[in-house]
Structure formats: C-alpha cells, structure tokens
N, C-alpha and C positions, 0 to 999 in steps of 0.2 A: 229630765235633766240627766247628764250623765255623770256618773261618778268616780267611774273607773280611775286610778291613779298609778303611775307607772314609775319604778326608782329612775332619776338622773344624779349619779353619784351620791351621795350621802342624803337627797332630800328628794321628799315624794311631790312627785308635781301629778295636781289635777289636769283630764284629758278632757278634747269635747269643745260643746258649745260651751260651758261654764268657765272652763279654765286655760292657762296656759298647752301649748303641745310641748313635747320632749322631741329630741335632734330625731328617731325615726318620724316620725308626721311633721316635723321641718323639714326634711328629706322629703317626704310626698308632696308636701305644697309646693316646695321648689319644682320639681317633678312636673306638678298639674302645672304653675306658672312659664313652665319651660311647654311644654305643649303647646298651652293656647298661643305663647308666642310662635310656635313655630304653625301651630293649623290655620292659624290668623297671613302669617307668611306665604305658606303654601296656597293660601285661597285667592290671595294677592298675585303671584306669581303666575299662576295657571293662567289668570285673563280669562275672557268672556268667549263663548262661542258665537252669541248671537252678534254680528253686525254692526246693531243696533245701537248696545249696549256701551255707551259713554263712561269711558276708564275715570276714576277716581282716586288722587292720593287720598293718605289715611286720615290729614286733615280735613279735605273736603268729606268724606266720609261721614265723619263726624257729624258735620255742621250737616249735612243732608238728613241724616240720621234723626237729627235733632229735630227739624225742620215739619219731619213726617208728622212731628206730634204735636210743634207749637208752627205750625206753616204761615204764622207772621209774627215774628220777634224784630226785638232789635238788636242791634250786634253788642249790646251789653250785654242782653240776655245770652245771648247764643255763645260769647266768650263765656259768661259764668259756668252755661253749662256745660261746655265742653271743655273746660279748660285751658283753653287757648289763649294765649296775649292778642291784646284787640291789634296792636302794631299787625301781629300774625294774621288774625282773624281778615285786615281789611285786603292783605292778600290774596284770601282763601277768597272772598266772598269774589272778590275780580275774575277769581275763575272761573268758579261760577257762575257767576253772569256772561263770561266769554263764551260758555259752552251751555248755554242757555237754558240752565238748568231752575236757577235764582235770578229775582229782579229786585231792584232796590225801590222803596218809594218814598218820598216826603212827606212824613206823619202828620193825619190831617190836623190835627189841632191848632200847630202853630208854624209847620211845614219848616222848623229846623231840624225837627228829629227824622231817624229813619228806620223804616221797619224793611225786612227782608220777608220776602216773600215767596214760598216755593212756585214756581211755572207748571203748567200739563205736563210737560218735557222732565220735569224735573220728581213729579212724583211716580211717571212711567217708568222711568230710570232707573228708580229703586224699588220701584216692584220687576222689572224684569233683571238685575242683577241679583236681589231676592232669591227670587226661582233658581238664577243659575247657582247661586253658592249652595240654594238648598239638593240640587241636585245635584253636586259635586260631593259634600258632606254627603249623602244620605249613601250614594255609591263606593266612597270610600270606606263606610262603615257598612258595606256589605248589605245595604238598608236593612239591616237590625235595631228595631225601634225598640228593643225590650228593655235598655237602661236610660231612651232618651229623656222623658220627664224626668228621673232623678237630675242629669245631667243638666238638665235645664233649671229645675229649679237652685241647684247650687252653684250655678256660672251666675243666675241673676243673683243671688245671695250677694256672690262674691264682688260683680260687679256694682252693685248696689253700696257695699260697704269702703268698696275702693272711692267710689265717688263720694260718698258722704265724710272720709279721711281725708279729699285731695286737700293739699297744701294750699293757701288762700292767698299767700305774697307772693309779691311780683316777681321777686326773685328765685321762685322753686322752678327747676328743669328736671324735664324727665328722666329717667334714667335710661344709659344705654341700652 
C-alpha cells in the first residue's frame, strides 16, 4: 500500500492505489489519457502495409476484438461488451459480414436467436493487423522493450477498470 500524502491547499490527500491523486497525477493521467488517444490515432491513421489487410473502423474493431475470445456470441453479448447500442451494433455486424469477416447464424435451439460467428477471414485479419500495429509500435519506440510489461500491465489495469465503470444506460455517449 502506498501511503505517501501530498498538501492540496489546506488538506492532505492520500496518493497511490489507496487514495485519491492531487491536480499534479491528474495532470499525468490526463497526459497518459491524452496519448493513448492520440497512439490509438496514429495507429488508425497510418493503415496497413500488407495488401491484404482489411481496414476496420473503431467500432468494428471492437466487436472483432471481442470475437477473438468469445468467436460465437450474440449481439446482446457483443453490445454488452463492447459497449455499443445494439441499433449501432446491427450496423457494425452488416459490415462485417459485407467484408466477410463475421457470419450470422440462427441459434440452434429454437432458430429465433442469433449467434455471430467469426469466419477464417475474419480471425486472419486480426492476426495479421496484429503483427502490423505490433510492428509499427515496436519501431516507433525504437523497439525498446525495457518499460514494455510495466506498460502493459497498467494499460490493462486501466482498461480493465474503464470497462467495469462503463455507464449501463442507454442514454450514456461517449465523450468527445
């Protein structure tokens, strides 16, 4: 536990895992928040070298993403987890299917539900955009691997904690 405590005007605030931060370590997460937006951007931006490689907006992203680990859900699932309004989600999944990534199928039990399903096409895809962001990252940082497991482990912290916050009603939009 850390206990360090630092003055913000007349009251000591605890730092760390345990406690609040003070306006400098709100300054640094903004900071880190501002980054990942923008290396998130930048990875977006560049596009693919390979060919191959079937472009994806950040919603499809998502739901692929998702996919690699639950490779037949159904789009309740796949909106819960990714956050997404199903209106949105039945979009996303059109796309996918147009670019033959994702298939839909009539759930066997009573063949009104549906499960999504990733395709061959569709798990090659993100293992070979994989490779290219991991070789963009790895070249922009000089590939200096000497802070990446810190790095790692406190991105998944952060995203970890982000997901388990996300807002539950229908009405939350993301912010700018």
């Amino acid at each position: 536990m850390h206990d360090e405590t630092h003055r913000t005007g007349s009251t000591t605030a605890p730092t760390g895992p345990a406690g609040p931060t003070g306006p400098a370590d709100d300054r640094r997460w903004a900071d880190l928040a501002d980054l990942v937006l923008i290396i998130s951007r930048e990875i977006q931006f560049r596009g693919y070298t390979d060919e191959q490689a079937i472009p994806l907006s950040p919603s499809e992203g998502m739901v692929m993403r998702h996919l690699q680990h639950d490779p037949a859900a159904t789009p309740s699932h796949i909106a819960a987890a990714t956050g997404l309004q199903r209106t949105n989600l039945s979009a996303v999944l059109r796309g996918l299917e147009q670019k033959g990534l994702v298939e839909r199928h009539a759930s066997p039990g009573d063949g009104r539900g549906v499960t999504v399903h990733l395709t061959e096409l569709g798990r090659a895809n993100y293992t070979l955009v994989r490779r290219e962001w991991a070789a963009a990252v790895s070249a922009a940082a000089g590939h200096d691997t000497g802070h990446l497991a810190a790095a790692l482990a406190l991105l998944t912290t952060v995203e970890n904690g982000l997901t388990a916050a996300r807002p539950q009603t229908r009405g939350a939009r993301p912010a700018p």
